[in-house]
VEXTOR-52246 format. One record per residue (C-alpha): residue number from 1; residue in three letters; x, y, z. Coordinates in nm, 3 decimals, decimal comma. Each point is the difference from the previous one (the first is absolute). Layout:
BEGIN
+-----+------+---------+---------+---------+
!  nr ! rest !      xx !      yy !      zz !
+-----+------+---------+---------+---------+
! NUM !  ala !       X !       Y !       Z !
...
+-----+------+---------+---------+---------+
% end
This chain:
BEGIN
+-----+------+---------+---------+---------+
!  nr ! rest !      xx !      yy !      zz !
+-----+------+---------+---------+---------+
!   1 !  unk !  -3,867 !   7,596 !  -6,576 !
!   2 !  unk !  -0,360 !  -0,013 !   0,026 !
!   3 !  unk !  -0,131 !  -0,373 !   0,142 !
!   4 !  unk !  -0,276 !  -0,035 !  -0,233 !
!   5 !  unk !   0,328 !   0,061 !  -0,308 !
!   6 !  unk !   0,195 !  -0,242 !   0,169 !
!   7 !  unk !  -0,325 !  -0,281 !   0,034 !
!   8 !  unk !  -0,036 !   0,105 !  -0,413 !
!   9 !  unk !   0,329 !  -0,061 !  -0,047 !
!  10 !  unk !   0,018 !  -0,370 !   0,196 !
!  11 !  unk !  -0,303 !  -0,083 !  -0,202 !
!  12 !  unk !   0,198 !   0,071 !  -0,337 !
!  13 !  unk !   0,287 !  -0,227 !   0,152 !
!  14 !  unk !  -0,203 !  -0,256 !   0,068 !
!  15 !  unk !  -0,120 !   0,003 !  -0,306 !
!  16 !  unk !   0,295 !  -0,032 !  -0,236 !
!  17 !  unk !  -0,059 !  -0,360 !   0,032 !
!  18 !  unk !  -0,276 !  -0,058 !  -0,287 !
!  19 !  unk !   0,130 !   0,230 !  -0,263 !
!  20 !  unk !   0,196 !  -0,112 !  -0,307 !
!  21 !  unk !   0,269 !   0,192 !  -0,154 !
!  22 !  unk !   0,109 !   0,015 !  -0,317 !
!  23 !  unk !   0,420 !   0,115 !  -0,071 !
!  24 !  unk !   0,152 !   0,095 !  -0,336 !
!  25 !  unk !   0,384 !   0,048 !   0,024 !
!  26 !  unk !   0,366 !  -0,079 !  -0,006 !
!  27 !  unk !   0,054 !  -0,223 !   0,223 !
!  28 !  unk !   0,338 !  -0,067 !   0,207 !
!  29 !  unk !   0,213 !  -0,243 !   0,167 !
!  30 !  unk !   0,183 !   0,152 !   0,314 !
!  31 !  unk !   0,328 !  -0,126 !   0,123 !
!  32 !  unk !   0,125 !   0,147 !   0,362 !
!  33 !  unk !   0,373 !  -0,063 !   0,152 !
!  34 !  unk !   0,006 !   0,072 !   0,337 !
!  35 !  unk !   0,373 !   0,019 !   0,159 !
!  36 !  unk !   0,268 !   0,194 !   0,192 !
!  37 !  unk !   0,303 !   0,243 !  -0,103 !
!  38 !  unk !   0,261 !  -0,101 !   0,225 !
!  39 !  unk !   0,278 !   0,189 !  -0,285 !
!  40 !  unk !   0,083 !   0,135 !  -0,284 !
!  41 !  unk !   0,104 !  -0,142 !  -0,289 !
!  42 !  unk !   0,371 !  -0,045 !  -0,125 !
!  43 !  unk !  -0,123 !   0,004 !  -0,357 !
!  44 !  unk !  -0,204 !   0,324 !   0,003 !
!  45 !  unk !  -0,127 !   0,241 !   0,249 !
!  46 !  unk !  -0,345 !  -0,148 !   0,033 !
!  47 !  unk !  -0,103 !  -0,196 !   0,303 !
!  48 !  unk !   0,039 !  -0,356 !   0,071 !
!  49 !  unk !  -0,336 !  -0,179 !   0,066 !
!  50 !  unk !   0,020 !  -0,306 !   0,214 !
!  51 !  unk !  -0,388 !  -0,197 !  -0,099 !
!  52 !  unk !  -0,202 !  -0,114 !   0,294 !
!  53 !  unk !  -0,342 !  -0,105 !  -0,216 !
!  54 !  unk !  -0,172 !   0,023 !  -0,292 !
!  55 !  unk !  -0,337 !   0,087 !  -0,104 !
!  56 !  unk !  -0,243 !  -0,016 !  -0,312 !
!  57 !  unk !  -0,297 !   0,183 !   0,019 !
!  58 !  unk !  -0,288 !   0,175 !  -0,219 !
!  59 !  unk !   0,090 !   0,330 !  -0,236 !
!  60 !  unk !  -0,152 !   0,173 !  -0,204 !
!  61 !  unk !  -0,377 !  -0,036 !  -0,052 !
!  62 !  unk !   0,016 !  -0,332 !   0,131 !
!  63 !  unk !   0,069 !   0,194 !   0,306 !
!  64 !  unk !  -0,328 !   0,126 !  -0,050 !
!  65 !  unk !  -0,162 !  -0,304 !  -0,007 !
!  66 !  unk !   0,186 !  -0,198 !   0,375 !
!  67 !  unk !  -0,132 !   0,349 !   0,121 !
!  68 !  unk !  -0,408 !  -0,114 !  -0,114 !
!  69 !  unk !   0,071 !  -0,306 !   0,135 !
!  70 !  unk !   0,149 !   0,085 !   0,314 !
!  71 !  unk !  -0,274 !   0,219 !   0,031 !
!  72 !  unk !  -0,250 !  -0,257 !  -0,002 !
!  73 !  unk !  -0,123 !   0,067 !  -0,341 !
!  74 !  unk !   0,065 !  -0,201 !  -0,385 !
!  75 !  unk !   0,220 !   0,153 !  -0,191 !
!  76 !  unk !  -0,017 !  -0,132 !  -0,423 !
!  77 !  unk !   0,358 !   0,082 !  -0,138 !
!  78 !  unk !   0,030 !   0,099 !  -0,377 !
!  79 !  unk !   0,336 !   0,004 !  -0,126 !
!  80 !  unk !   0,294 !  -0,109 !  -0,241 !
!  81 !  unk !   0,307 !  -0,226 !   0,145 !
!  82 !  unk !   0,248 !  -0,120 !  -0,221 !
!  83 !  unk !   0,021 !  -0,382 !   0,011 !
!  84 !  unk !   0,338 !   0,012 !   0,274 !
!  85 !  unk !   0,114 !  -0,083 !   0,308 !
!  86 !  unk !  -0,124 !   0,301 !   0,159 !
!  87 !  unk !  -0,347 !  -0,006 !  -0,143 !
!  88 !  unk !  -0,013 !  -0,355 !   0,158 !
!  89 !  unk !   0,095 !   0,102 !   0,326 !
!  90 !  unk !  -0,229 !   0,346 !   0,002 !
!  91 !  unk !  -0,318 !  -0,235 !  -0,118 !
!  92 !  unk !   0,056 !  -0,250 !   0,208 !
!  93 !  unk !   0,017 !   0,220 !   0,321 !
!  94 !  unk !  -0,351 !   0,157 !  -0,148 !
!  95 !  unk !  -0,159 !  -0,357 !  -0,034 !
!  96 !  unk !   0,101 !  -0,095 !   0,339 !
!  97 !  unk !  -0,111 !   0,282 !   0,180 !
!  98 !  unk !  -0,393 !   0,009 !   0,046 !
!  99 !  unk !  -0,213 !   0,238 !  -0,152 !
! 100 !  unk !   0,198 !   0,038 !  -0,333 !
! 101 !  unk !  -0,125 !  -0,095 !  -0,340 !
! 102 !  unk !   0,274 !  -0,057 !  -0,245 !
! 103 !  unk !  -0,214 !  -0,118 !  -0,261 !
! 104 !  unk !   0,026 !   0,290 !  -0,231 !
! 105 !  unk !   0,404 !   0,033 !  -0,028 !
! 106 !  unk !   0,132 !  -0,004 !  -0,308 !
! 107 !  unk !   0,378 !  -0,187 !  -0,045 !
! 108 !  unk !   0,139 !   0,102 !  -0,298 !
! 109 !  unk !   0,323 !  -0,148 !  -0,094 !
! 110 !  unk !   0,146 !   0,304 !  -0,221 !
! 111 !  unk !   0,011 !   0,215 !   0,388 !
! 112 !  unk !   0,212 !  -0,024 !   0,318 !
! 113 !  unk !  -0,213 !   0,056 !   0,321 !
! 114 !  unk !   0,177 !   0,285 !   0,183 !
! 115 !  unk !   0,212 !  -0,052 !   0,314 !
! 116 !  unk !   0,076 !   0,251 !   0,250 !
! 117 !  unk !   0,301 !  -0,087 !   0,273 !
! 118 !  unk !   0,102 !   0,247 !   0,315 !
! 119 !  unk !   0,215 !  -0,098 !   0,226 !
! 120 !  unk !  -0,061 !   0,146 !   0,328 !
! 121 !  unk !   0,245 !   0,031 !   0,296 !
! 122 !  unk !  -0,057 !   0,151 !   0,340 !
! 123 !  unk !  -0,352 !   0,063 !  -0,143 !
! 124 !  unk !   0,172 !   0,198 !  -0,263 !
! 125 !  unk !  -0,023 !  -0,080 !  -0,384 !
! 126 !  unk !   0,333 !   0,047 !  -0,116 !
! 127 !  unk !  -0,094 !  -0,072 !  -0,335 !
! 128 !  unk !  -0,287 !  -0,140 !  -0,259 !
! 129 !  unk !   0,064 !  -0,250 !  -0,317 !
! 130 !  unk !  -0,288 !   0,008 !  -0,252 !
! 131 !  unk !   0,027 !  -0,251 !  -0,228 !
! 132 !  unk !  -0,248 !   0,145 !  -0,285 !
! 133 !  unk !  -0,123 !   0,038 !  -0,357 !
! 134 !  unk !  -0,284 !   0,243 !  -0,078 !
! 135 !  unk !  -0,288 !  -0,205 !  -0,145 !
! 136 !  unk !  -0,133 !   0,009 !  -0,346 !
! 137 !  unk !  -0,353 !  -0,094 !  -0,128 !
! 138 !  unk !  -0,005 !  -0,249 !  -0,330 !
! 139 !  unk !  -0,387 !   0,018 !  -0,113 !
! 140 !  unk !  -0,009 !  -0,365 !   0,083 !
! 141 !  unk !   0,059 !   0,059 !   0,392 !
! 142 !  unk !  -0,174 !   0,348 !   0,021 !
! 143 !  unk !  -0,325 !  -0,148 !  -0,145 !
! 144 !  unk !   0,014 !  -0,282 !   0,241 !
! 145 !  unk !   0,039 !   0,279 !   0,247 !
! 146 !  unk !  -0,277 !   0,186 !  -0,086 !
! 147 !  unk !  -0,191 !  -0,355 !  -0,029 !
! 148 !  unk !   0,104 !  -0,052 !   0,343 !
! 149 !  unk !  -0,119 !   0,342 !   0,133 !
! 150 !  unk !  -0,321 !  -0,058 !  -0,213 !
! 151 !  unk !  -0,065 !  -0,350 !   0,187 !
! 152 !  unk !   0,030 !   0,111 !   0,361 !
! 153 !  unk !  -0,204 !   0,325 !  -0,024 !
! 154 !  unk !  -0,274 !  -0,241 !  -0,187 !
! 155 !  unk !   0,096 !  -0,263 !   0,332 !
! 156 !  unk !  -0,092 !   0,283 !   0,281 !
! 157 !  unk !   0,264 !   0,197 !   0,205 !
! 158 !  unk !  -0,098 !   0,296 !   0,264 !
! 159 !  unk !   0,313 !   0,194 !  -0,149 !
! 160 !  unk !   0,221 !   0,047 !  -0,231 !
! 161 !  unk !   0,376 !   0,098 !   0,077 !
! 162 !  unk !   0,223 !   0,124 !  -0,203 !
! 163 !  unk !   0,423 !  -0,047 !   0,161 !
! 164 !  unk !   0,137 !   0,224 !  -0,275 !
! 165 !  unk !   0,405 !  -0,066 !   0,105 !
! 166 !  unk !   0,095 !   0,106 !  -0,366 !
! 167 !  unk !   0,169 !  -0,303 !  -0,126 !
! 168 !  unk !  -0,230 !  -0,068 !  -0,269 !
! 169 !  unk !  -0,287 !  -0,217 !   0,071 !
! 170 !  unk !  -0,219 !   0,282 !   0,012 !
! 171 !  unk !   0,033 !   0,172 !  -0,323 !
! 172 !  unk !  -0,194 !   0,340 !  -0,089 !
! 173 !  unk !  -0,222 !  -0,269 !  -0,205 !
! 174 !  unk !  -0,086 !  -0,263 !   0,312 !
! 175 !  unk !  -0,058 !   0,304 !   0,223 !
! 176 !  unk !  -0,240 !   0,149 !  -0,264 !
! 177 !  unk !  -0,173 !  -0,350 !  -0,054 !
! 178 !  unk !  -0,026 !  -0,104 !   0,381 !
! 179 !  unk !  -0,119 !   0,362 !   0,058 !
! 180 !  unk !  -0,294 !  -0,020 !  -0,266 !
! 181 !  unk !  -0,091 !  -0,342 !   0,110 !
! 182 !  unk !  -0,029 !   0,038 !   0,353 !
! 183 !  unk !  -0,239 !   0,354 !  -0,042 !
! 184 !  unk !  -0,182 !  -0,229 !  -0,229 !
! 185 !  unk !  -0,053 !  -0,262 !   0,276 !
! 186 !  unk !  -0,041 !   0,246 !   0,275 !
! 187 !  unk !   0,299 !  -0,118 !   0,168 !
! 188 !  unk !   0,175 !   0,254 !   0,218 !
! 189 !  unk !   0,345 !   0,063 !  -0,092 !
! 190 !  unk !   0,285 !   0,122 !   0,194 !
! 191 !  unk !   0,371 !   0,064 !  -0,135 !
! 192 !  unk !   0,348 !   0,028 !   0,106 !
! 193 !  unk !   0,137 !   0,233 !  -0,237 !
! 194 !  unk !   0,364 !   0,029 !  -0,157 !
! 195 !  unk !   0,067 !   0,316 !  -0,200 !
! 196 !  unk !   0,038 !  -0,089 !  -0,338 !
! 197 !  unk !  -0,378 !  -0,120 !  -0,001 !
! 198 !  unk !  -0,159 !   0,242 !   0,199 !
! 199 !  unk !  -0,257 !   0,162 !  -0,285 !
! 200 !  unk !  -0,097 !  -0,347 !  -0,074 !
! 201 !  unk !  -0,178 !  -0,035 !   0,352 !
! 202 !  unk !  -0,303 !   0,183 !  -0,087 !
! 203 !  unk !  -0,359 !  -0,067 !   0,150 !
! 204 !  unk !   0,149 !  -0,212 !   0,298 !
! 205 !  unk !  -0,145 !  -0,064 !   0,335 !
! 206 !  unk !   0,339 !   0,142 !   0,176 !
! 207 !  unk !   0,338 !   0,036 !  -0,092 !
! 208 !  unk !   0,259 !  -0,009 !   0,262 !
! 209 !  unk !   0,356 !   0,234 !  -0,069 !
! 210 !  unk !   0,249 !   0,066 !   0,213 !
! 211 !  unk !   0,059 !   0,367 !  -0,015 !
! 212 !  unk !   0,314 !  -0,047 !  -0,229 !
! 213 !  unk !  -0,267 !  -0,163 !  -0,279 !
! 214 !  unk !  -0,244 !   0,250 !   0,078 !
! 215 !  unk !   0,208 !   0,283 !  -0,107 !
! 216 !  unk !   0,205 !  -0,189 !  -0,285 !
! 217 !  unk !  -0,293 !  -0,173 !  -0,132 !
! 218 !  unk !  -0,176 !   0,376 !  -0,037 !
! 219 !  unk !   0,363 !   0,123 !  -0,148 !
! 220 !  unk !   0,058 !   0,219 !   0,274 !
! 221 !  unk !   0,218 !   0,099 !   0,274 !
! 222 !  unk !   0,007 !  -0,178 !   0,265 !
! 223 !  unk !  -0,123 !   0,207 !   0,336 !
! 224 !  unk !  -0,060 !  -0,126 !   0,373 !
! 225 !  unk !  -0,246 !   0,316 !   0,087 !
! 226 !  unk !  -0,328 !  -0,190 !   0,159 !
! 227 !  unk !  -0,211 !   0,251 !  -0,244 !
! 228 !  unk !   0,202 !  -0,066 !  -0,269 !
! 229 !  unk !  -0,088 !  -0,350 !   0,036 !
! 230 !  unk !  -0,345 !   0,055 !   0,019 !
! 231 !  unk !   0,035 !   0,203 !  -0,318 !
! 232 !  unk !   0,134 !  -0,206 !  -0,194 !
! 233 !  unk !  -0,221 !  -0,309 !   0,103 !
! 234 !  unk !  -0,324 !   0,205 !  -0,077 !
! 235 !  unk !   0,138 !   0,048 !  -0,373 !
! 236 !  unk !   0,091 !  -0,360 !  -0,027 !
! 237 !  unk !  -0,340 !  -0,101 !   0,128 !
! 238 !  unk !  -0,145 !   0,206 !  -0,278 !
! 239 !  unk !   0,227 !  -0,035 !  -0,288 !
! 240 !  unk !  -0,021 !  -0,403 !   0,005 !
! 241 !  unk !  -0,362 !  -0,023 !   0,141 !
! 242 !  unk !   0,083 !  -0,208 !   0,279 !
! 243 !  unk !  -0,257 !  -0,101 !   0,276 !
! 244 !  unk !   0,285 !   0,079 !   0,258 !
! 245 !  unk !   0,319 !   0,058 !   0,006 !
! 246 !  unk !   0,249 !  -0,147 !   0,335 !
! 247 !  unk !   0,374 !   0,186 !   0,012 !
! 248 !  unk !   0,189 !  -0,114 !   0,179 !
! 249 !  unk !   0,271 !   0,197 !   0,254 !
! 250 !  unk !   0,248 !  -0,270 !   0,186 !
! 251 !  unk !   0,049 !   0,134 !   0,380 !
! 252 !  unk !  -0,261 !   0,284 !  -0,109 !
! 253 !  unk !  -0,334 !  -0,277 !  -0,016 !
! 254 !  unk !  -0,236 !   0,106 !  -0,290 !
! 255 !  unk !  -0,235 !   0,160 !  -0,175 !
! 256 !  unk !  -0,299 !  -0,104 !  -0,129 !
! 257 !  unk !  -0,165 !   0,168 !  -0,299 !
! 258 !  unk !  -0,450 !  -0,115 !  -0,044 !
! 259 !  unk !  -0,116 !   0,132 !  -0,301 !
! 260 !  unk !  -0,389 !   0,016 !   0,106 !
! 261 !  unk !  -0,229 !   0,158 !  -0,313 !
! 262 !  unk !   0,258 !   0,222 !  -0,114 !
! 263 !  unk !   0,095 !   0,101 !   0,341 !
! 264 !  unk !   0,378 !  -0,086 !   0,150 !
! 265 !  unk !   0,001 !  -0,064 !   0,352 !
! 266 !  unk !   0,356 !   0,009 !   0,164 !
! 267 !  unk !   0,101 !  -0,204 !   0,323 !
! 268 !  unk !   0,325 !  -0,031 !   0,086 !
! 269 !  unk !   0,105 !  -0,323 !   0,280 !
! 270 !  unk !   0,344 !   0,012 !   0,192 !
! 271 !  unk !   0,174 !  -0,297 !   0,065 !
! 272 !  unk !  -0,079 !  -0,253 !   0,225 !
! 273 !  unk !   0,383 !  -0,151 !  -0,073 !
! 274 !  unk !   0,167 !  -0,008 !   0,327 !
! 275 !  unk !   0,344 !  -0,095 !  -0,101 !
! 276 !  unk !   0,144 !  -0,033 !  -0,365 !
! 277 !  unk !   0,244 !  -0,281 !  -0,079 !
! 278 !  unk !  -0,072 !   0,007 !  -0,373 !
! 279 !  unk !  -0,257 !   0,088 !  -0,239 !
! 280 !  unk !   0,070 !  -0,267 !  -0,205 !
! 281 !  unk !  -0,382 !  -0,155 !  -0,147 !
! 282 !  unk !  -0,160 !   0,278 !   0,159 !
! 283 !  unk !  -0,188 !   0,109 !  -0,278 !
! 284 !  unk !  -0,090 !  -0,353 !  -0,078 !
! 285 !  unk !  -0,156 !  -0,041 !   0,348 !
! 286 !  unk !  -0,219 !   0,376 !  -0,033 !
! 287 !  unk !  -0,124 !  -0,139 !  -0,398 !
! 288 !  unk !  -0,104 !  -0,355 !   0,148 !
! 289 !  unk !  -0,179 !   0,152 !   0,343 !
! 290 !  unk !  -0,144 !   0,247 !  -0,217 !
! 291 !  unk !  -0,168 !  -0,226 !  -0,251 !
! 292 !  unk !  -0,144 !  -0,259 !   0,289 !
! 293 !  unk !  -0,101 !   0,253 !   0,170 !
! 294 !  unk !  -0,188 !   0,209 !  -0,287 !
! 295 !  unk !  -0,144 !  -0,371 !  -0,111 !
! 296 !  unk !  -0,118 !  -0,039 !   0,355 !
! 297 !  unk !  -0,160 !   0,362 !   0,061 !
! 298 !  unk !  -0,009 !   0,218 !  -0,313 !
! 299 !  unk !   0,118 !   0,266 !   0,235 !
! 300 !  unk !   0,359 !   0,126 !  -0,115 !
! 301 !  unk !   0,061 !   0,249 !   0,276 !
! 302 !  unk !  -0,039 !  -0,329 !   0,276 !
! 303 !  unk !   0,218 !  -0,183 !  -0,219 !
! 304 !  unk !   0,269 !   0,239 !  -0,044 !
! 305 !  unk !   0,002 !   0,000 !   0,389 !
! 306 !  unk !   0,018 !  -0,377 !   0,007 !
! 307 !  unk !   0,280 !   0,033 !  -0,217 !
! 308 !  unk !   0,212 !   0,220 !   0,197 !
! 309 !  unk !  -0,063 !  -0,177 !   0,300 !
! 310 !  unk !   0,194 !  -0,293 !  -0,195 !
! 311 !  unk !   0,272 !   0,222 !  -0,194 !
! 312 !  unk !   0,072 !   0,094 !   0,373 !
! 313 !  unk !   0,056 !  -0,363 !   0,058 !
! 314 !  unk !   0,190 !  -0,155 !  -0,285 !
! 315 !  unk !   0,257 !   0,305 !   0,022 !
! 316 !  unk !   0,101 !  -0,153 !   0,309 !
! 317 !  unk !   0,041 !  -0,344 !  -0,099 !
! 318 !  unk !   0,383 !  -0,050 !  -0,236 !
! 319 !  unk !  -0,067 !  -0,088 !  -0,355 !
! 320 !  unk !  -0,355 !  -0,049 !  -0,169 !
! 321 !  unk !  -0,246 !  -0,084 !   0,254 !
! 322 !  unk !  -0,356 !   0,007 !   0,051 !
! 323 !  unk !  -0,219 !   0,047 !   0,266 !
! 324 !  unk !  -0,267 !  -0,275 !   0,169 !
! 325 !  unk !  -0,381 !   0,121 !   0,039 !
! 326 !  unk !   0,093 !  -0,047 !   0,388 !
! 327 !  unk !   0,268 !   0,226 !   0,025 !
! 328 !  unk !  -0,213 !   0,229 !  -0,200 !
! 329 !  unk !  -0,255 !   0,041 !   0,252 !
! 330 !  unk !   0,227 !  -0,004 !   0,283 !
! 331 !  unk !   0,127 !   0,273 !  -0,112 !
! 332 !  unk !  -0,325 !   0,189 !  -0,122 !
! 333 !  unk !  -0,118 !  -0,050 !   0,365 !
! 334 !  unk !   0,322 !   0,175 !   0,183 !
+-----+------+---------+---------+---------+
% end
């Protein structure tokens, strides 16, 4: 890579530190069992697993947010908990880790904050217990939402994200809402789509499928082709207006779609991963680089490379993770 990227790029790291970032999403609490198989079961065929340790960590769009902090950055989490056990422990690991505003979190008694549980052996998950009920707006909580959203774009943020995991939080109506507000405000706004949603995120700053929501969220077959990739993301681009567009390809890197006065400009970015030991909170880690980076440089071709520099990182870290500015530019200097 070109030294004079790379210095851009350092300068975009090192800048993460005075932007704000704003998070709408479901948020949830991750449980990991880490053991051994040393048999089989006499009850069932299913293997036995012997627990070592335990570990609670951030899921979900909360994921999002450890990821800001990590990062250097303040991340400002919007959300709805229920009022349980596991909403205590998820807010309470966001309040004690620095950089993460839980001020705008709604706890609503009539919900049950979503729990995810995989229990990993020989740095295998054997298997994965969600504990989960979709949520469902009552006008009292979703105008106090949209209150809430109203109040910290009027407050100040660089960016706006939007950690669509499709469990209810952000409804077609919030997405609309936060949309409208932010273009309003100027704010630049980046999402991580789920299907169901995906003509709601018009007019964005950059939208960040995987190729599977790419395809699905345009009701079409899914292909691997490079061009068809590129195809597809130049219709996207135009058929929701977007600023840019970011999918997504695992092992493959990315590609990176500008829209620049009408004109698409296509760059695709291998991988910088050097070894995969799960992909796990990848996607959170691309969304959160992406909208620091963006905040800090306006330039969404640098920060799509900052981004992949991290993917690359997280993927070989087990469970969620995040990566540190240091290791960022450690890395962005090999």
């Amino acid at each position: 890579m070109d030294k004079l990227i790379k210095q851009e790029l350092i300068k975009i790291v090192d800048n993460f530190k005075n932007k704000t970032i704003g998070i709408i999403g479901d948020v949830i609490l991750d449980k990991y069992i880490f053991g051994k198989v040393r048999r089989i079961s006499p009850e069932a065929p299913v293997p036995v697993v012997e627990i070592n340790s335990e570990k609670i960590s951030f899921g979900g769009s909360s994921n999002v947010a450890s990821n800001i902090s990590d990062l250097g950055g303040k991340a400002v989490m919007l959300s709805v908990l229920g009022n349980d056990s596991a909403a205590s422990e998820i807010s309470s690991m966001m309040r004690e880790k620095k950089g993460i505003d839980t001020s705008y979190i709604i706890f609503d008694e009539s919900q049950k904050t979503i729990e995810k549980t995989r229990i990993i052996a020989e740095h295998q998950q054997v298997v994965r217990i969600d504990r989960e009920t979709k949520f469902n707006y009552d006008n009292k909580i979703k105008q106090k939402m949209k209150d809430n959203i109203k109040n910290l774009i009027k407050k100040g943020i660089d960016a706006l994200v939007l950690s669509d995991y499709g469990k209810g939080v952000l409804s077609r109506e919030i997405i609309e809402y936060s949309i409208e507000s932010s273009l309003k405000a100027k704010i630049p706004i980046f999402v991580d789509p789920k299907i169901e949603h995906f003509m709601s995120y018009k007019k964005v700053t950059s939208m960040t499928p995987n190729i599977m929501e790419a395809f699905s969220g345009m009701r079409r077959p899914e292909k691997r082709e490079q061009f068809e990739i590129e195809k597809l993301g130049i219709e996207i681009v135009k058929k929701l207006k977007l600023k840019s567009l970011i999918i997504t390809q695992s092992e493959n890197g990315m590609t990176v779609f500008e829209n620049l006065n009408q004109k698409i400009k296509t760059t695709h970015i291998p991988t910088k991963a050097k070894e995969v030991f799960d992909v796990t909170g990848a996607g959170d880690t691309v969304i959160s680089v992406l909208s620091l980076g963006y905040a800090a440089s306006k330039n969404i071709l640098h920060s799509a490379m900052v981004a992949n520099y991290a993917a690359g990182l997280v993927v070989a870290k087990i469970g969620t993770a995040s990566a540190t500015p240091q290791e960022l530019k450690e890395v962005i200097n090999e």
